[in-house]
Residue, then its C-alpha position, 0 to 999 in steps of 0.5 A: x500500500x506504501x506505493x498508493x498515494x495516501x489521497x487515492x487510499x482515503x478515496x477508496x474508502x470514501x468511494x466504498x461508503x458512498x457505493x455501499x449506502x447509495x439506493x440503485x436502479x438495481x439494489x438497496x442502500x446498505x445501513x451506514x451500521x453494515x457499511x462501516x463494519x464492511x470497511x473494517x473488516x476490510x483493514x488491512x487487506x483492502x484499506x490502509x489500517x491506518x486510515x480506517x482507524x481514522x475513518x472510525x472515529x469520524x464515521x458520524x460525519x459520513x453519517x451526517x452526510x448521508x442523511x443530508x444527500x440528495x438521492x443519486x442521479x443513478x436512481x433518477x433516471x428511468x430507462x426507456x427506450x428511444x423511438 
């Protein structure tokens, strides 16, 4: 992980929690609660432990976030074909 800037490191996680807890055309949003245990448990062989220790202990303003985001464009857009 030493070879992956630490910004593209702390993305990663912020893209996992958005993919994980963002309803789409084809599944539900998961709890904020199972997001951040799935990116525990991934300490270590998917995130740099150093930052989900950090993570943990700021997880609130990710839930914070959450509630305050608009739905995902993703789920807006209704599929039909053009004629």
């Amino acid at each position: 992980m030493a070879n992956i800037p630490v910004e593209a490191r702390m993305m990663a996680i912020a893209d996992v929690y958005d993919a994980l807890t963002s309803k789409r055309v084809y599944k539900e949003g998961y709890s904020h609660s199972k997001t951040c245990n799935i990116i525990k448990e991934g300490s270590g062989t998917f995130f740099d432990p150093d930052l989900i220790s950090v993570f943990m202990e700021i997880e609130y303003k990710f839930k914070s976030l959450q509630s305050e985001q608009k739905p995902s464009i993703i789920s807006n857009i209704n599929c039909k074909e053009n004629k």
